[in-house]
C-alpha positions, -999 to 999 in steps of 0.1 A, spaced: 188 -17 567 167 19 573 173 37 604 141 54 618 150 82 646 124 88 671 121 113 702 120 94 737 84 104 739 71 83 714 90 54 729 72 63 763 35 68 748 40 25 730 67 7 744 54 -24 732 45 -13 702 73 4 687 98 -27 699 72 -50 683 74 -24 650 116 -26 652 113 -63 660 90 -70 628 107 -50 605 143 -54 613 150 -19 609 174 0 635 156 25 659 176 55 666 156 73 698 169 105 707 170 117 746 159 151 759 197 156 768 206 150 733 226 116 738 212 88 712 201 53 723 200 25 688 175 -5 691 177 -31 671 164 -66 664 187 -97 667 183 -130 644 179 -159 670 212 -169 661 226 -137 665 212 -139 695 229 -168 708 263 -159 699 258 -127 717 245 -140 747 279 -164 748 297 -135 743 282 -119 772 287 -148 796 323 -152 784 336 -115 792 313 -97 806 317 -102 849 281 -76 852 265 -104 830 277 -130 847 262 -120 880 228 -111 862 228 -144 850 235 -159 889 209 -139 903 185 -150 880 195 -186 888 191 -184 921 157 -169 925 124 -186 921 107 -188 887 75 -175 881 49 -187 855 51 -174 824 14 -157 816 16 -138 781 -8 -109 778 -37 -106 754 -24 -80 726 -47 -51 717 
């Protein structure tokens, strides 16, 4: 797996596209902050997924109440936007 470092900027100027970019090539994205502290995004496997998502809701109490809230609140349509 490559690992592609990136200044914060250029994570500001295409959000979308530069997770769609990590998503699609499953590299890892290391993006670096003004303050010098790194942030790593990477893709998950849906299966991956899955396990971490359990993992989340068995240990992790700030999860757990994320996962409540979002429970409890009305659900909106989902309306996916037209790519450019």
């Amino acid at each position: 797996m490559a690992i592609k470092t990136i200044p914060l900027s250029q994570l500001e100027a295409d959000p979308r596209g530069t997770l769609n970019d990590v998503a699609d090539s499953g590299d890892a994205l290391v993006v670096a902050l003004p303050d010098q502290r790194l942030v790593a995004i990477q893709s998950l496997d849906s299966s991956e997924d899955d396990s971490l998502t359990s993992e989340l809701l068995e240990s992790n109490p700030a999860f757990q109440a994320l996962v409540a809230k979002s429970r409890a609140s009305a659900r909106k349509p989902f309306e996916p936007k037209e790519r450019k």
